[in-house]
C-alpha positions in Angstrom: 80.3 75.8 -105.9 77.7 76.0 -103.0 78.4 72.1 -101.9 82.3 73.5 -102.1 81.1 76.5 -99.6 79.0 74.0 -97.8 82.6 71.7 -97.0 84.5 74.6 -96.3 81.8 76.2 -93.4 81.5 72.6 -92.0 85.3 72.1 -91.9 85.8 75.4 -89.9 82.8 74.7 -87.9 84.2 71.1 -86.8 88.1 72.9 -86.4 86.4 75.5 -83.9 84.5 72.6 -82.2 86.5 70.5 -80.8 88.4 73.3 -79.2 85.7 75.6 -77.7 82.8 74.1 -77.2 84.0 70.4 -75.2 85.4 71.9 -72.4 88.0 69.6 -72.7 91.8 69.4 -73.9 91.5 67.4 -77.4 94.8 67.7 -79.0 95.5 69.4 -82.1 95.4 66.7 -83.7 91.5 66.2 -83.3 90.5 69.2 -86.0 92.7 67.6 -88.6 91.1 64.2 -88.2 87.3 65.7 -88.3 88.5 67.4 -91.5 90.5 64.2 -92.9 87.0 62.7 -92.1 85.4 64.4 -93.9 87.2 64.6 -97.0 87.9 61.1 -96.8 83.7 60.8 -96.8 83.4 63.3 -99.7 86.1 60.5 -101.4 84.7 57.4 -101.0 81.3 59.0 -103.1 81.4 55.8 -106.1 77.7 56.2 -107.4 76.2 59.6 -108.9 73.4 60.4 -106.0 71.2 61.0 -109.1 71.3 57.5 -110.0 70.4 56.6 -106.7 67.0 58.6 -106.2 64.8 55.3 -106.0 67.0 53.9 -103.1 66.6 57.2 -100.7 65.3 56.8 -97.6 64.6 59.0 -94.5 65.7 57.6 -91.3 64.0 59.6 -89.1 66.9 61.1 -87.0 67.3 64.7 -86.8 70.0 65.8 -84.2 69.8 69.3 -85.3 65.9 69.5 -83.9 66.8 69.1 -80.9 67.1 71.9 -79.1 71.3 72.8 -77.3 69.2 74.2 -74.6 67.9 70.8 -73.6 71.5 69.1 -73.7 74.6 70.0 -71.5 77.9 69.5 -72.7 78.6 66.2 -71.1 75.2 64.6 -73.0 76.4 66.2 -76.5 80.0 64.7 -75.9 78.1 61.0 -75.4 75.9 61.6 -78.3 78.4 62.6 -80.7 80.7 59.3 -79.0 77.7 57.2 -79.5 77.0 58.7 -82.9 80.9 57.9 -84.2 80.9 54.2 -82.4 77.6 53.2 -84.6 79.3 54.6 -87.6 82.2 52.7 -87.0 80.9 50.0 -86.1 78.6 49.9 -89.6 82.3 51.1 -91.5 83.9 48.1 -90.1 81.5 45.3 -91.3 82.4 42.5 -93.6 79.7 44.1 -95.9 81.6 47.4 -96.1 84.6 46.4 -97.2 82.9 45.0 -100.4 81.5 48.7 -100.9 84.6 50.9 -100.4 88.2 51.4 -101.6 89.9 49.5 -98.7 92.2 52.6 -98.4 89.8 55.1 -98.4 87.6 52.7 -95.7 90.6 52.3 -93.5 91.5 56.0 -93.0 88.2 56.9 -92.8 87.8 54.3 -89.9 91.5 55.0 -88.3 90.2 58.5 -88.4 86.7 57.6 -86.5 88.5 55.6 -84.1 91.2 58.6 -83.0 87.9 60.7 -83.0 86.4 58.0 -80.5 89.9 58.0 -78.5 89.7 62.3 -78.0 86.0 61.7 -77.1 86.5 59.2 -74.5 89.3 61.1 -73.0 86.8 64.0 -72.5 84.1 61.8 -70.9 86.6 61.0 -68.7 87.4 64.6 -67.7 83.7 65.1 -67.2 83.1 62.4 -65.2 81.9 64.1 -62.0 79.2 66.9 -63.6 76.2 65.9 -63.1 73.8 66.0 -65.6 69.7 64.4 -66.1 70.5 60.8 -67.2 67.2 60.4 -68.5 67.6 63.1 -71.5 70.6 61.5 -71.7 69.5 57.7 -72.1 66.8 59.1 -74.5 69.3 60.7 -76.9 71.0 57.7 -76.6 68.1 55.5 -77.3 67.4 57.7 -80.2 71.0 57.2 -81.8 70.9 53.4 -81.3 67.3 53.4 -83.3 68.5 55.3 -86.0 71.5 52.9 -86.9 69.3 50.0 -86.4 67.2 51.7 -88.7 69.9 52.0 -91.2 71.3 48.5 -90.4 67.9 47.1 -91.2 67.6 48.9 -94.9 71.2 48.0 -95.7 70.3 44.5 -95.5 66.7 44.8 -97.3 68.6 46.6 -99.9 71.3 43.4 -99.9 73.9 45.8 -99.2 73.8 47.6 -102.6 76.0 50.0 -104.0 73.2 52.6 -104.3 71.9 51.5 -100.9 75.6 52.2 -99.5 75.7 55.7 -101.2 72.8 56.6 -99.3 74.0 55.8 -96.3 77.3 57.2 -96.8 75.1 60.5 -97.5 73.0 59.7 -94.5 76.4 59.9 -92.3 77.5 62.5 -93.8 74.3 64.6 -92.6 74.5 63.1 -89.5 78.1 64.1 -88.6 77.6 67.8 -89.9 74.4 67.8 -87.1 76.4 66.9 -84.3 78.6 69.9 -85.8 76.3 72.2 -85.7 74.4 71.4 -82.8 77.7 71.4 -80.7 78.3 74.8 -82.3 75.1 75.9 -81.1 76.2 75.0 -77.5 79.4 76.6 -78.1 77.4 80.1 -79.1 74.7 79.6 -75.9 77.7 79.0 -73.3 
């Protein structure tokens, strides 16, 4: 019941997202594909996380210590791109097709790339504020370590089912961060 309560905040959380806190026009269409993500997340779960206890690993990102005050709009808008391009990106490997129900993998990916598509589209409007480049590049640097981080214990791990659970647990913590700490700068703004 509380992981069902959990779902249902971070659903309304991502639905009120997109369309407050950006500062840009995502269409409609936006919140249903974060919720379709989701779900389609919560779907693809194959392995009991019990069963999987030995093969847990911390990664050593935490987007939600970082504080909204020291990122601006703009830099959470190319966090949050960079954060969806490196889970693509590990989604659409040769090596996660073997892991997943193709069906499952593909919406879930169709649904990260229209995500992508909004996100680029509101870079795009934001293209003239000006904002430190060096916090910016930092966070950046931080989100390409972590997936190389993950990349690296996929492969020790020999791409594993358990070792795939946990990283389909890892994402799903790291999406529901970039949830809540664009919520944050919704609340501060």
């Amino acid at each position: 019941m509380a992981k069902l309560c959990a779902f249902l905040v971070v659903l309304v959380v991502m639905s009120h997202w997109s369309t407050c806190c950006l500062g840009c026009d995502l269409p409609h269409t936006h919140n249903l594909r974060n919720k379709r993500a989701f779900t389609l997340l919560a779907q693809m779960k194959r392995l009991s996380p019990v069963s999987c206890l030995k093969d847990r690993q911390d990664f050593g990102f935490r987007l939600e210590k970082v504080g909204a005050q020291q990122i601006q709009k703009a830099q959470a808008i190319s966090i949050l791109h960079g954060l969806i391009q490196h889970i693509l990106s590990l989604f659409t490997s040769k090596e996660s097709s073997a892991a997943w129900d193709a069906t499952l993998l593909d919406s879930f990916c169709n649904d990260l790339q229209q995500q992508l598509s909004g996100l680029q589209a509101c870079q795009m409007q934001q293209m003239g504020v000006q904002e430190p480049p060096l916090a910016q590049e930092d966070s950046l640097l931080a989100v390409r370590e972590y997936f190389h981080r993950i990349t690296v214990y996929l492969r020790e791990k020999k791409h594993s089912p358990c070792a795939w659970e946990v990283v389909r647990a890892e994402v799903w913590r790291a999406l529901s961060s970039s949830v809540h700490l664009l919520s944050r700068l919704r609340e501060e703004k």
